[in-house]
mmCIF entry with sequence, helices, sheets and N, C-alpha, C, O atoms, coordinates in Angstrom:
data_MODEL
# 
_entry.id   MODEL 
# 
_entity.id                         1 
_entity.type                       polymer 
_entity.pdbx_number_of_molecules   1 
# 
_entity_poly.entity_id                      1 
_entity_poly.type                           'polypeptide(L)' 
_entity_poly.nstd_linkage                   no 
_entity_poly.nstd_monomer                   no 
_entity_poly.pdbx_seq_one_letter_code       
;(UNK)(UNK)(UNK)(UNK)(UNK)(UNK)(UNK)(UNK)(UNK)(UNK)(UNK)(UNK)(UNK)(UNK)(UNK)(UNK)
(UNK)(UNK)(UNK)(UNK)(UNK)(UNK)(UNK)(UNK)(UNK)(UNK)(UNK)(UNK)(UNK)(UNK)(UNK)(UNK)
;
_entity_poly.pdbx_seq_one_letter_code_can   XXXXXXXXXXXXXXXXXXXXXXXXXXXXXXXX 
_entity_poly.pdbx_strand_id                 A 
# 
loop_
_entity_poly_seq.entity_id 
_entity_poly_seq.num 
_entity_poly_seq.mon_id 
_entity_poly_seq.hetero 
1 1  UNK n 
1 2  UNK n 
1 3  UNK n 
1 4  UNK n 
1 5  UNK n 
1 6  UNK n 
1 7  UNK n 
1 8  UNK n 
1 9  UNK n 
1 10 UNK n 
1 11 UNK n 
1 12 UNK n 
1 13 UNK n 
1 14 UNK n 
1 15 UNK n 
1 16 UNK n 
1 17 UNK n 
1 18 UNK n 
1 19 UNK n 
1 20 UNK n 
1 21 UNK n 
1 22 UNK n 
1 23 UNK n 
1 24 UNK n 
1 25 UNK n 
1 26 UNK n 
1 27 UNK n 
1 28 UNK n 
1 29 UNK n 
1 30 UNK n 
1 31 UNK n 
1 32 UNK n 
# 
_struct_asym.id          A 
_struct_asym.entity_id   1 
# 
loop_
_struct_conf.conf_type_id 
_struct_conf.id 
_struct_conf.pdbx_PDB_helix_id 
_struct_conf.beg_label_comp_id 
_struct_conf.beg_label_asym_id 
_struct_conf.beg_label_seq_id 
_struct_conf.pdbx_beg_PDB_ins_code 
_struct_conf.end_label_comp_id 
_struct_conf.end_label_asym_id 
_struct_conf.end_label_seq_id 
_struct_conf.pdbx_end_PDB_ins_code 
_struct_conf.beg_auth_comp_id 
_struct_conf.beg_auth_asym_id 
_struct_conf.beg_auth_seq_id 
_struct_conf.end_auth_comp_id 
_struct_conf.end_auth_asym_id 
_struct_conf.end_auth_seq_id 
_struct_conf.pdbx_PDB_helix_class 
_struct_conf.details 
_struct_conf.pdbx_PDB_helix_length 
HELX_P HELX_P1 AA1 UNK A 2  ? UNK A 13 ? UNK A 2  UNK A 13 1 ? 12 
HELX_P HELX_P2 AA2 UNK A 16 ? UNK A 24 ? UNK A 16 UNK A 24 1 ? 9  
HELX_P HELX_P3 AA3 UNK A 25 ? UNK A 29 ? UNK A 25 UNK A 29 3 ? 5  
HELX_P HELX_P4 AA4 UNK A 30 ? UNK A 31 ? UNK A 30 UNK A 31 1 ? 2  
# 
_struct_conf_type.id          HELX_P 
_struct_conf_type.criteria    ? 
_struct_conf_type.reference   ? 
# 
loop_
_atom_site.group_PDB 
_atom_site.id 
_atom_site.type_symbol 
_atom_site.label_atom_id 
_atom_site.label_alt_id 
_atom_site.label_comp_id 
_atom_site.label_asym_id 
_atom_site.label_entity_id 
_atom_site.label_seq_id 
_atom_site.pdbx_PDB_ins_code 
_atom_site.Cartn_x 
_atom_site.Cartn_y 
_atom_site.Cartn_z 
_atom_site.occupancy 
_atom_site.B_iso_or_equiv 
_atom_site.pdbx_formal_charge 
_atom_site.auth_seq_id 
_atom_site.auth_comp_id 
_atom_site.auth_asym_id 
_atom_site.auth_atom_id 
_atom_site.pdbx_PDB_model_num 
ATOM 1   N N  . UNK A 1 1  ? 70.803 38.633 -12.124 1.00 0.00 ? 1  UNK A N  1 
ATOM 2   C CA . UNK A 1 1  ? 69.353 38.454 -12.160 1.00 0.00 ? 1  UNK A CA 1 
ATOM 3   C C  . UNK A 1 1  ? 69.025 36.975 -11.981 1.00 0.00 ? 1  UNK A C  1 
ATOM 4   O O  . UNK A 1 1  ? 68.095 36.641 -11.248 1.00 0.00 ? 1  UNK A O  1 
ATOM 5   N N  . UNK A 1 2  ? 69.770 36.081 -12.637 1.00 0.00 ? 2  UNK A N  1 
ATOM 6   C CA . UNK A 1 2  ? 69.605 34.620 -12.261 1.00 0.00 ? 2  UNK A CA 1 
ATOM 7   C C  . UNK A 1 2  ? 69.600 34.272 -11.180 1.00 0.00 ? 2  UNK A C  1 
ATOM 8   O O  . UNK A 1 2  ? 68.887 33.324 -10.849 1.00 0.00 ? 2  UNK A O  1 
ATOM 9   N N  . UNK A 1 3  ? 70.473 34.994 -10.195 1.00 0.00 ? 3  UNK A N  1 
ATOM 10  C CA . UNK A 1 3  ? 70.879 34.514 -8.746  1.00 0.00 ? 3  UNK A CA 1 
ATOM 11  C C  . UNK A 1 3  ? 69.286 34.741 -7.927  1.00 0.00 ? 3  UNK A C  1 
ATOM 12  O O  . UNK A 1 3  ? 68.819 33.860 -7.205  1.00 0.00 ? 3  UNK A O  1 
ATOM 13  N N  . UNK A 1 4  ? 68.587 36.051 -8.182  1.00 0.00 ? 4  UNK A N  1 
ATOM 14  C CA . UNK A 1 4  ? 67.264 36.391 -8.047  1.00 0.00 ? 4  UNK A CA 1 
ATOM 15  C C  . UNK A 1 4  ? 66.376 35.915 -7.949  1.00 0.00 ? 4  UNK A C  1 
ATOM 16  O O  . UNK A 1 4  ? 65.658 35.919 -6.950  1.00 0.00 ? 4  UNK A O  1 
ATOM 17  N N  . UNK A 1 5  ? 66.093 35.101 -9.483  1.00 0.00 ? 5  UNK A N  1 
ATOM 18  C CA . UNK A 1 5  ? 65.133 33.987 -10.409 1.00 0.00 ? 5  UNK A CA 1 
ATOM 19  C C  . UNK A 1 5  ? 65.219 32.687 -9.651  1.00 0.00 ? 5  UNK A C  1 
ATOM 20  O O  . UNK A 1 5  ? 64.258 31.918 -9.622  1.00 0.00 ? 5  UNK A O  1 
ATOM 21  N N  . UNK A 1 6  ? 66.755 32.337 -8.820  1.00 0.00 ? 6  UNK A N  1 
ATOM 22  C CA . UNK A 1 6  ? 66.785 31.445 -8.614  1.00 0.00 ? 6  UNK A CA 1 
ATOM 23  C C  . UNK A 1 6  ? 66.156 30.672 -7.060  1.00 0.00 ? 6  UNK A C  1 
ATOM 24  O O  . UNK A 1 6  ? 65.859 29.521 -6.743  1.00 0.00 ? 6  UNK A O  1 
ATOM 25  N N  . UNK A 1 7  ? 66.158 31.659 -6.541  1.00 0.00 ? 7  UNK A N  1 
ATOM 26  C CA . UNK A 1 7  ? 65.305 31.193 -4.830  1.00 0.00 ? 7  UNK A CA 1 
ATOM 27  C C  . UNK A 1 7  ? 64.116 31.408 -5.326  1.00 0.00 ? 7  UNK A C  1 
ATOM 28  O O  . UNK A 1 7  ? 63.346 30.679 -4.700  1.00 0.00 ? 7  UNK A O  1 
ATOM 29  N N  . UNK A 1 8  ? 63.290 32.285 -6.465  1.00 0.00 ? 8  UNK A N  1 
ATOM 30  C CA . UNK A 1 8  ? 62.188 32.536 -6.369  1.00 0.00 ? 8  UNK A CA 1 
ATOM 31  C C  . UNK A 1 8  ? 61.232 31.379 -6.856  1.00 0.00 ? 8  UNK A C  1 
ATOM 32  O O  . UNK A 1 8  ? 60.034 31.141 -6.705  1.00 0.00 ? 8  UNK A O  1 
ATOM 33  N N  . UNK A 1 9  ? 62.467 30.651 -7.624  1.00 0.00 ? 9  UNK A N  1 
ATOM 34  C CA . UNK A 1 9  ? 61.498 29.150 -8.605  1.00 0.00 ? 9  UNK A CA 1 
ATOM 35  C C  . UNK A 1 9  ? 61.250 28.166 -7.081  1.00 0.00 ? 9  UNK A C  1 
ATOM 36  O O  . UNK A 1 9  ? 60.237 27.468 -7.032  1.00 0.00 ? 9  UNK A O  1 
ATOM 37  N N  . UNK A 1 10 ? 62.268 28.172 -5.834  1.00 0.00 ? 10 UNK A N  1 
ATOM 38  C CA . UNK A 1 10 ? 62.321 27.665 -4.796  1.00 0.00 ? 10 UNK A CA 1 
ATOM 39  C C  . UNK A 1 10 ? 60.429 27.573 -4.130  1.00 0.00 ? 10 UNK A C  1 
ATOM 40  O O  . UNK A 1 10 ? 59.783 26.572 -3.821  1.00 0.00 ? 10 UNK A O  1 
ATOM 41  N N  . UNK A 1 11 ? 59.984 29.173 -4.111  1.00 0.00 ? 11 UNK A N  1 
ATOM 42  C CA . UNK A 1 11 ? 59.168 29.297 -3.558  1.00 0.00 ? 11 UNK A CA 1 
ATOM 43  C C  . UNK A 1 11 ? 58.110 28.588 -4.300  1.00 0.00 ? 11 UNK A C  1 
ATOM 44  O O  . UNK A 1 11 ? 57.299 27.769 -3.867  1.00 0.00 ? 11 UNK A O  1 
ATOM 45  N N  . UNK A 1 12 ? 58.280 29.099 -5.630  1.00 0.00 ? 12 UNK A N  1 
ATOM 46  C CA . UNK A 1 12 ? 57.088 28.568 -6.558  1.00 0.00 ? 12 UNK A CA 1 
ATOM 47  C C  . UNK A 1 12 ? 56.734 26.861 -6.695  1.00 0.00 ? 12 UNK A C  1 
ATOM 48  O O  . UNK A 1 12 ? 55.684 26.307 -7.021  1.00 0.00 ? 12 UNK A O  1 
ATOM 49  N N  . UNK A 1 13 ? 58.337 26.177 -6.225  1.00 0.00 ? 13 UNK A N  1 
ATOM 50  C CA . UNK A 1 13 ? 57.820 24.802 -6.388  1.00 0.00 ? 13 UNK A CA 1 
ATOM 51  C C  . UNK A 1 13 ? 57.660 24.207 -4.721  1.00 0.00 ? 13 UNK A C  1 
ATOM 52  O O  . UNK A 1 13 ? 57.504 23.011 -4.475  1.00 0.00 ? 13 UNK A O  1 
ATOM 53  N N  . UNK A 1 14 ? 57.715 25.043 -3.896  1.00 0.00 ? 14 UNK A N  1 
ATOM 54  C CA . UNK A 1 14 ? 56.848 24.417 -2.721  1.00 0.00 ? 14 UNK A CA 1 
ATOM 55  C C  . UNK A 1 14 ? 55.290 24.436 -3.375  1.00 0.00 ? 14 UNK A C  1 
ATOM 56  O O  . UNK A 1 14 ? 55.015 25.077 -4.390  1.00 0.00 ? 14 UNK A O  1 
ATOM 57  N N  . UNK A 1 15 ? 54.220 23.537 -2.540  1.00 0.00 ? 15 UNK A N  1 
ATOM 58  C CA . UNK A 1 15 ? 53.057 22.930 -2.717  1.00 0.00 ? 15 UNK A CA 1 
ATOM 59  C C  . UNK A 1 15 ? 52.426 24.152 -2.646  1.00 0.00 ? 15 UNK A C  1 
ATOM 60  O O  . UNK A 1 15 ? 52.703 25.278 -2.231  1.00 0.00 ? 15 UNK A O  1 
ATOM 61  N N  . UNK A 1 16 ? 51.417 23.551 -3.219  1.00 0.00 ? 16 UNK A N  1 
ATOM 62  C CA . UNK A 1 16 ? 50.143 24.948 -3.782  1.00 0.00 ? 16 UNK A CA 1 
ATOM 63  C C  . UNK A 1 16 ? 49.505 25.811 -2.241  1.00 0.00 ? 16 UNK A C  1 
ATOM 64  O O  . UNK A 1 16 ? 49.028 26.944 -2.184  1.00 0.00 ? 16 UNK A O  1 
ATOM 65  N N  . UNK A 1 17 ? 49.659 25.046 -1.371  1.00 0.00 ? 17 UNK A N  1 
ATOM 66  C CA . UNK A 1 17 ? 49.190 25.861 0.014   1.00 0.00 ? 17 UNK A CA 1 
ATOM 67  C C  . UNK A 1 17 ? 50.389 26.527 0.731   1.00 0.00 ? 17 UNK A C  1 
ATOM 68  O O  . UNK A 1 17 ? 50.094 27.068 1.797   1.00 0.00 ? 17 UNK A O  1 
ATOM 69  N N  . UNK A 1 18 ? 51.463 26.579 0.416   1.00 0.00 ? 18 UNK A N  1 
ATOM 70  C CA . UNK A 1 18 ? 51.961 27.391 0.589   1.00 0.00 ? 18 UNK A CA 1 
ATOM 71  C C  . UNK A 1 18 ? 52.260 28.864 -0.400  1.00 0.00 ? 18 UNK A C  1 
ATOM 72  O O  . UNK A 1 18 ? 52.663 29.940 0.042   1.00 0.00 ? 18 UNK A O  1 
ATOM 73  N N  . UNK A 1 19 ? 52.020 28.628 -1.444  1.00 0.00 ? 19 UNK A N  1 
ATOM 74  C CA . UNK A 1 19 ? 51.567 29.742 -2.537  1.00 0.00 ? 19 UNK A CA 1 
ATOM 75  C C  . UNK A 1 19 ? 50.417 30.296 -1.901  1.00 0.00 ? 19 UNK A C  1 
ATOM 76  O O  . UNK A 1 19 ? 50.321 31.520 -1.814  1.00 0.00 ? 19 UNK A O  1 
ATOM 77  N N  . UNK A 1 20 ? 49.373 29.406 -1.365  1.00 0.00 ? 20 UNK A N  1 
ATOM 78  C CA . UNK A 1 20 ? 47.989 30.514 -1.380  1.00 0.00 ? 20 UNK A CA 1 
ATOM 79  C C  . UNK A 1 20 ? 48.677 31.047 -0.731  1.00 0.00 ? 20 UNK A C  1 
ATOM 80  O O  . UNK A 1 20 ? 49.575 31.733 -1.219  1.00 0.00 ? 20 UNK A O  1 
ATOM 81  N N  . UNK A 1 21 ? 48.486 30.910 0.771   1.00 0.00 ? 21 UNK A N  1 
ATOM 82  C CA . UNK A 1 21 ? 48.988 31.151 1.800   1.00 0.00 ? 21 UNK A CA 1 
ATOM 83  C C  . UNK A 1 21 ? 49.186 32.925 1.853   1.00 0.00 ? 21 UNK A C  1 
ATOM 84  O O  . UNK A 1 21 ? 48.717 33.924 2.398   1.00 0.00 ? 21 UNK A O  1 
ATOM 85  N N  . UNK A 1 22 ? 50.622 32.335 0.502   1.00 0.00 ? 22 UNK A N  1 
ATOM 86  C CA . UNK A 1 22 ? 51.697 33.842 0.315   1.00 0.00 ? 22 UNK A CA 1 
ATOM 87  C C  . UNK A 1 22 ? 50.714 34.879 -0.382  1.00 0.00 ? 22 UNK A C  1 
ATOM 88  O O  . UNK A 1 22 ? 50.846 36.095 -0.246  1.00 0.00 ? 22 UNK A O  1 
ATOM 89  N N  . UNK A 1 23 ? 49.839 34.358 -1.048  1.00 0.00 ? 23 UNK A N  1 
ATOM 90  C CA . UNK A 1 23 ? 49.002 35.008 -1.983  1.00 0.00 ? 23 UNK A CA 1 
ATOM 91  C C  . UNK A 1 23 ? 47.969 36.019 -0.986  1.00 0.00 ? 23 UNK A C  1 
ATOM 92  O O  . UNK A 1 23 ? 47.808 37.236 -0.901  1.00 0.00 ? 23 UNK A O  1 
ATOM 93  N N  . UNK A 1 24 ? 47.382 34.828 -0.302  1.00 0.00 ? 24 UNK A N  1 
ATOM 94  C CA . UNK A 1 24 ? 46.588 35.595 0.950   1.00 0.00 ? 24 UNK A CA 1 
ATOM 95  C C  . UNK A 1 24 ? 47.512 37.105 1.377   1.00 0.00 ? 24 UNK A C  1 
ATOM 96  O O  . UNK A 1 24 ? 47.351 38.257 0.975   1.00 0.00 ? 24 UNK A O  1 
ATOM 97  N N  . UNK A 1 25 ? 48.292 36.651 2.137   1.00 0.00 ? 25 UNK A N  1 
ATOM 98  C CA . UNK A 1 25 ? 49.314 37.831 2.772   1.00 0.00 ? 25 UNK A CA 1 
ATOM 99  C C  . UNK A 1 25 ? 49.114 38.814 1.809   1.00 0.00 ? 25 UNK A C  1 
ATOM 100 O O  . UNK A 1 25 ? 48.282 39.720 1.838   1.00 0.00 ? 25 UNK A O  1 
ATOM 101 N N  . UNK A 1 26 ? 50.113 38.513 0.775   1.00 0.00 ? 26 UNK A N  1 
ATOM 102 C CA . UNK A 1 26 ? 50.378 39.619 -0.561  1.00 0.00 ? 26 UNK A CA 1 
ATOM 103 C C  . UNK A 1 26 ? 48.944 40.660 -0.566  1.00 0.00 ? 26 UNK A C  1 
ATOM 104 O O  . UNK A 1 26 ? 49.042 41.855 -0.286  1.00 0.00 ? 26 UNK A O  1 
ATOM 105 N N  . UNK A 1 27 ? 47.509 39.949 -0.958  1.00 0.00 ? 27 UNK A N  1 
ATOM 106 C CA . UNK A 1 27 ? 46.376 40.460 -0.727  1.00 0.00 ? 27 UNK A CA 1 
ATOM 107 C C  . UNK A 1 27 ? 46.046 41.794 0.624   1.00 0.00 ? 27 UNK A C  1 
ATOM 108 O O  . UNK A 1 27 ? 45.948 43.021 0.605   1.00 0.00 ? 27 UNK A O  1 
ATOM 109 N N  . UNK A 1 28 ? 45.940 40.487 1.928   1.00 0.00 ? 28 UNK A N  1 
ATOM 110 C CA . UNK A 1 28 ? 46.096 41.526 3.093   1.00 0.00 ? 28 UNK A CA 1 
ATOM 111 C C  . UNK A 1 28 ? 47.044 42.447 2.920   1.00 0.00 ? 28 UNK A C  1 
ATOM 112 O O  . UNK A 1 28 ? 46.833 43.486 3.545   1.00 0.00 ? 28 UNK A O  1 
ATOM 113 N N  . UNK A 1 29 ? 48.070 42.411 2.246   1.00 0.00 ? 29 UNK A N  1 
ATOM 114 C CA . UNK A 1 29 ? 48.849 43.723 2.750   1.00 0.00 ? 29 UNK A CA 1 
ATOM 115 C C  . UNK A 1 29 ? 48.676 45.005 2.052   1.00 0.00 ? 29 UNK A C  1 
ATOM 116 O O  . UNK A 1 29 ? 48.894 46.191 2.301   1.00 0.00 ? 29 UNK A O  1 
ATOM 117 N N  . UNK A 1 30 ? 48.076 44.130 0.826   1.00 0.00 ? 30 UNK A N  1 
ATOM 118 C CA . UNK A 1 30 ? 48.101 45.112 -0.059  1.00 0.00 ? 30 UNK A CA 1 
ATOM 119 C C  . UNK A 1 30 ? 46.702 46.116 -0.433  1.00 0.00 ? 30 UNK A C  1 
ATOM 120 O O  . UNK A 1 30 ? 46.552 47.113 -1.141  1.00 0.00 ? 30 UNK A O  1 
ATOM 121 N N  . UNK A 1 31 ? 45.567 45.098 0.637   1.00 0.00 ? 31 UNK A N  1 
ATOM 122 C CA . UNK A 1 31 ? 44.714 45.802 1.001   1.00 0.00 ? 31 UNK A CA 1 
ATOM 123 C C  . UNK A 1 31 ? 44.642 46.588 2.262   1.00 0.00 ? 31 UNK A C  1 
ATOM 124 O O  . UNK A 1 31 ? 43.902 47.571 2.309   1.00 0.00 ? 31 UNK A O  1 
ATOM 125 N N  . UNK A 1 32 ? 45.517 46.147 3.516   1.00 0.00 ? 32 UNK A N  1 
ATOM 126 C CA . UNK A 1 32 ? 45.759 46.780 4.232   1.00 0.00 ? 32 UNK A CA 1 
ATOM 127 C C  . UNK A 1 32 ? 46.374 48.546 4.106   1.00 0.00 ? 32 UNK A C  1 
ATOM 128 O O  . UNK A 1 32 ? 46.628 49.186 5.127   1.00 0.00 ? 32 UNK A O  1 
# 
């Protein structure tokens, strides 16, 4: 599970516009 946790802290500490970004998507898709 660490190995998991561990690319995901990757994403989280790129800059906040790349979070929206992902956030946006996540949204569209999930309203799609």
């Amino acid at each position: 599970e660490y190995n998991w946790h561990r690319p995901h802290a990757s994403l989280d500490y790129k800059p906040p516009v790349s979070r929206l970004g992902l956030s946006v998507n996540n949204l569209v898709g999930l309203h799609t």
